[in-house]
KEDO-506668 format. One line per 5 residues: number of its first residue (from 1); for each residue x, y, z of N, C-alpha, C, CB. Coordinates in steps of 0.1 Angstrom, whole numbers. Each point is the difference from the previous one (the first is absolute). Glycine has a CB too. Layout:
N
NUM> X/Y/Z/X/Y/Z/X/Y/Z/X/Y/Z; ...
//
This chain:
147
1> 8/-12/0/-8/12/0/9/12/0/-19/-12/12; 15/25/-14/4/11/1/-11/14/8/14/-12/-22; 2/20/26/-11/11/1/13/11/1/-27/-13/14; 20/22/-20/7/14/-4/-5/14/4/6/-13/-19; 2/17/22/0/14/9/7/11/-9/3/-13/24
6> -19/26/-30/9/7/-7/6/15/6/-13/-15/-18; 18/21/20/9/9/8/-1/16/-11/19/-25/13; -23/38/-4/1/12/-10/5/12/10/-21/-9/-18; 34/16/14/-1/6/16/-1/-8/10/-11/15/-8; 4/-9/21/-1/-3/8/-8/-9/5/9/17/-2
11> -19/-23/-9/-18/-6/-3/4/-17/2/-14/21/-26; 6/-27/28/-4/-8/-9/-10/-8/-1/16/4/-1; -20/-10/-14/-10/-6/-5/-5/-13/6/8/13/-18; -18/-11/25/-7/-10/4/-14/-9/2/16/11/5; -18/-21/-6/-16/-4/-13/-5/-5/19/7/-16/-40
16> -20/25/38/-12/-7/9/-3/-11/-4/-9/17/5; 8/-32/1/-7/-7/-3/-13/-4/-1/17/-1/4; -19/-2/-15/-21/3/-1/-5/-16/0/-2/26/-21; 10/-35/15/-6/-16/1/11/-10/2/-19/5/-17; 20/-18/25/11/-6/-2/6/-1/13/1/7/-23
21> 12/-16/18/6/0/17/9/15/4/2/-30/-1; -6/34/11/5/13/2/-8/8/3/14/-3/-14; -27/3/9/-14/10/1/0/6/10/-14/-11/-11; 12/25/7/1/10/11/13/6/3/-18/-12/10; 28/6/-13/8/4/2/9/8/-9/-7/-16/12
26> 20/22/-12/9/11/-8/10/-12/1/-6/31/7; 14/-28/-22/9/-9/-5/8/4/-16/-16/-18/16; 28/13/-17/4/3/-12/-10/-7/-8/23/3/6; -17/-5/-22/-7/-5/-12/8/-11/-2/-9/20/-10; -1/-35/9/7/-11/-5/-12/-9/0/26/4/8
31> -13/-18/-11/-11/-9/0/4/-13/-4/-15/17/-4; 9/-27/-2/7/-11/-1/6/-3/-13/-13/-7/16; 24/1/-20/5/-5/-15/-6/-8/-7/17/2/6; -23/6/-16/-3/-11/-11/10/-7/-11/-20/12/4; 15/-22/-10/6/-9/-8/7/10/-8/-17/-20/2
36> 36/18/-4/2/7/-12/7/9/7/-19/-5/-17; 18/15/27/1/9/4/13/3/11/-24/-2/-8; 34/10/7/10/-1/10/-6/12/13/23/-8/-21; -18/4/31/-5/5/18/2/17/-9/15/-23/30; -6/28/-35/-1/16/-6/-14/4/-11/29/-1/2
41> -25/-8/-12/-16/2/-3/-13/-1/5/11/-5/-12; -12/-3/23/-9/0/8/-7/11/4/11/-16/5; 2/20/3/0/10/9/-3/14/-11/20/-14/20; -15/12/-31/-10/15/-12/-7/-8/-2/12/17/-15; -16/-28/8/-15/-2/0/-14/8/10/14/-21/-7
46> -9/18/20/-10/0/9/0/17/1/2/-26/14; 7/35/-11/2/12/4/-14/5/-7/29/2/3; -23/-5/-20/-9/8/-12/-19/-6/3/28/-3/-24; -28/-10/30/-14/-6/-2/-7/7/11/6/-25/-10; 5/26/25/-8/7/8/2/15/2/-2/-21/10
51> 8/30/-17/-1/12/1/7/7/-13/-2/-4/25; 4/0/-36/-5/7/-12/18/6/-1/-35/8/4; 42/-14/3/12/7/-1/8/-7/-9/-1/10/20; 16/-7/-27/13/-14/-7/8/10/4/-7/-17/-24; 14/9/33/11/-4/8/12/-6/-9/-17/-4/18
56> 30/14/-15/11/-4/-9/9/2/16/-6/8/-33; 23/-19/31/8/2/11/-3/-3/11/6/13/-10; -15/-25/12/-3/-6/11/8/-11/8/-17/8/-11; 20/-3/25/11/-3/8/-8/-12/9/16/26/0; -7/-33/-3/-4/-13/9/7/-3/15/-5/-10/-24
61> -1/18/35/7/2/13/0/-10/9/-4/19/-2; -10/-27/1/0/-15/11/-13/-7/-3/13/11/23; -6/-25/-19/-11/-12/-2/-5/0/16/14/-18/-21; -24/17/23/-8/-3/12/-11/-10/-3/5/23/7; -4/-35/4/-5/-11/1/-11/2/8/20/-11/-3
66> -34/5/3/-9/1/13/-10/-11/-3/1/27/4; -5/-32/8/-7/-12/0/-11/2/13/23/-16/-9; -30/5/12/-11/1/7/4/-13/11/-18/12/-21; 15/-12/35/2/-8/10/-13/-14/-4/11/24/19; -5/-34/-22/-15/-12/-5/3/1/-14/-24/4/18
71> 27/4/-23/-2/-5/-21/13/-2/-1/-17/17/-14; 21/-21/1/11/-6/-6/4/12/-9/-8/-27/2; -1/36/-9/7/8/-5/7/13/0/-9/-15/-5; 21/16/-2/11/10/3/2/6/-11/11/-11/17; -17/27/-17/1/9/-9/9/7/-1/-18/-1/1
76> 28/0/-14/10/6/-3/-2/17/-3/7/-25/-9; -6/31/8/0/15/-2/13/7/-5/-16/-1/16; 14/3/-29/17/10/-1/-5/14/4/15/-11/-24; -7/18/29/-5/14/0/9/13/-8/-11/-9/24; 7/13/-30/4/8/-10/-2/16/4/-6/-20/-16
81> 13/30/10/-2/17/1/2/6/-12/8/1/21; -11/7/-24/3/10/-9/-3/10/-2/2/-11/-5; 4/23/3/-7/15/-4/3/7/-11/-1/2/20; 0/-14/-36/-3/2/-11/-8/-5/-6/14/6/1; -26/-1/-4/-11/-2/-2/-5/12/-7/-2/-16/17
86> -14/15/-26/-6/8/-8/-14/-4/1/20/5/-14; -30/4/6/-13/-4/-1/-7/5/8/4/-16/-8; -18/14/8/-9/4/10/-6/-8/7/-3/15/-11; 4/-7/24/-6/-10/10/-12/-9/-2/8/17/13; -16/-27/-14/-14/-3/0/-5/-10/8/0/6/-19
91> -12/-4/32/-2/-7/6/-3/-20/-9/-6/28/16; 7/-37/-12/-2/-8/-8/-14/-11/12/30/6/-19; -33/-15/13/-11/-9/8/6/-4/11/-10/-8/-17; 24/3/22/6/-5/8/4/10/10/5/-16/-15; 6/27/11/5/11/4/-9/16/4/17/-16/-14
96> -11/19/22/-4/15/0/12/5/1/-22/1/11; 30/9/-21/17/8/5/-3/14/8/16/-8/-26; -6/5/33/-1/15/11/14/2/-1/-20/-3/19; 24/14/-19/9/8/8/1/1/16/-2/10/-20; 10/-13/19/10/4/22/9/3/0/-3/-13/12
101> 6/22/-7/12/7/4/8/-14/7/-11/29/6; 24/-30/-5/10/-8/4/2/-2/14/9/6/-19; -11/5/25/1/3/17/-13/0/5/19/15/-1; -27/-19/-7/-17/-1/6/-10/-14/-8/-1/34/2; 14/-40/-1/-7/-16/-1/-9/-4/1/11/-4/5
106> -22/-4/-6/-12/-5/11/-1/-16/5/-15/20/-12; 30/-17/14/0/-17/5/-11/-2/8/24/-2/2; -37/4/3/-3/-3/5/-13/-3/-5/17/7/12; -18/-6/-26/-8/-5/-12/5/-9/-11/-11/20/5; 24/-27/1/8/-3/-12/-1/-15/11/18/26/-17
111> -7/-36/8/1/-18/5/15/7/13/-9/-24/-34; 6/12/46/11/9/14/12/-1/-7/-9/-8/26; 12/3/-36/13/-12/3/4/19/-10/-2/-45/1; 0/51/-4/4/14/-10/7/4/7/-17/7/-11; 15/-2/20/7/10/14/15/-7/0/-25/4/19
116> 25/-16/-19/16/-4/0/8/-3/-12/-6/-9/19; 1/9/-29/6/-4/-10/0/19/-8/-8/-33/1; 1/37/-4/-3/13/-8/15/10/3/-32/-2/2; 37/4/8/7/13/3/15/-10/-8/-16/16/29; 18/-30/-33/11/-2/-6/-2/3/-15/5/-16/17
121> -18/12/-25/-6/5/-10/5/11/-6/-15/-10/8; 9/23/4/4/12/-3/14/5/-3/-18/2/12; 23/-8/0/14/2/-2/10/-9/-9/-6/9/20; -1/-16/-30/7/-5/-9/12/-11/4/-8/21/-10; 5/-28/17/5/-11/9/-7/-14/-2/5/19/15
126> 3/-30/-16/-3/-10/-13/-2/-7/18/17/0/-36; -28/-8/33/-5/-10/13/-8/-12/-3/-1/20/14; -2/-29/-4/-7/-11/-2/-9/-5/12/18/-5/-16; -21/0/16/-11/-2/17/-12/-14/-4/-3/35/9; 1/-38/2/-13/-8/6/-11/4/5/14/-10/3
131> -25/11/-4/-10/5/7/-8/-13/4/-1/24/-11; -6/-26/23/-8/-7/-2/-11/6/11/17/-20/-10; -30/14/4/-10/8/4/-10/-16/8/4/26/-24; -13/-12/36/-10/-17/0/-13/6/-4/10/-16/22; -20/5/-17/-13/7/-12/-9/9/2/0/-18/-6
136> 5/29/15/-4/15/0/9/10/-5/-13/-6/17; 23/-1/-29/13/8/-4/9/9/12/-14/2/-23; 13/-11/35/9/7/5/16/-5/0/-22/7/14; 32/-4/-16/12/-1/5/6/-10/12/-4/22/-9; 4/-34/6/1/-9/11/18/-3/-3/-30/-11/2
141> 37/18/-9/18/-8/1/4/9/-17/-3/-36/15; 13/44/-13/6/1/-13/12/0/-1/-15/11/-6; 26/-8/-5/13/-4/-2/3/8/-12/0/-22/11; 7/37/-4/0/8/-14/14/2/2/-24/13/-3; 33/-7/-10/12/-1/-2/7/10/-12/-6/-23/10
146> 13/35/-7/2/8/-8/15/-10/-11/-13/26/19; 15/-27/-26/10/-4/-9/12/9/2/-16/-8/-16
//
């Protein structure tokens, strides 16, 4: 899977979730690989499907793992940045894009595990981590790791 974070100034671009796993929640743009497709094209694929943008020079900063306490499966995530991009914004069925200022986050409408991983992101600092969650997505054990 992917998900990409796009960066302007001081901003950045972030999709309300409207259906899906995530709902309700604020998050980059991504999503899963289809057939054919490498984790970068993905990652423009999805940007453009859920907010109308194409994305060129996309930096691939960290893989983040997360799983659920009882299931078997373990979701890969690359996470990606960039702040070259064009086009116009458009909400899409999935997405709603907002703007945030950088220092006014809303982790607290976003998935927890953001708050620890994001401030390497920003700072362009290559990392990798574990999350694991139980089944009220809370944070029960993680294992994060700057490179």
């Amino acid at each position: 899977m992917t998900l990409a974070y796009l960066i302007k100034d001081d901003e950045v671009l972030l999709g309300y979730k409207k259906q899906g796993m995530g709902i309700g929640r604020y998050n980059g743009f991504g999503g899963k690989v289809e057939k054919g497709e490498t984790i970068e094209e993905t990652a423009e694929r999805e940007i453009f499907e859920e907010c109308g943008l194409t994305v060129k020079n996309l930096v691939e900063l960290g893989v983040l793992n997360f799983s659920w306490t009882g299931k078997k499966d373990i979701f890969e995530v690359h996470i990606f940045k960039t702040t070259d991009f064009s086009g116009e914004i458009e909400e899409s069925e999935e997405m709603r894009p907002e703007w945030f200022s950088i220092d006014k986050m809303p982790y607290n409408k976003m998935w927890v595990s953001d708050i620890h991983w994001w401030p390497l992101l920003l700072n362009d600092k290559k990392f990798n981590g574990h999350f694991i969650w139980d089944k009220h997505d809370k944070i029960v054990e993680y294992d994060l790791k700057e490179l």
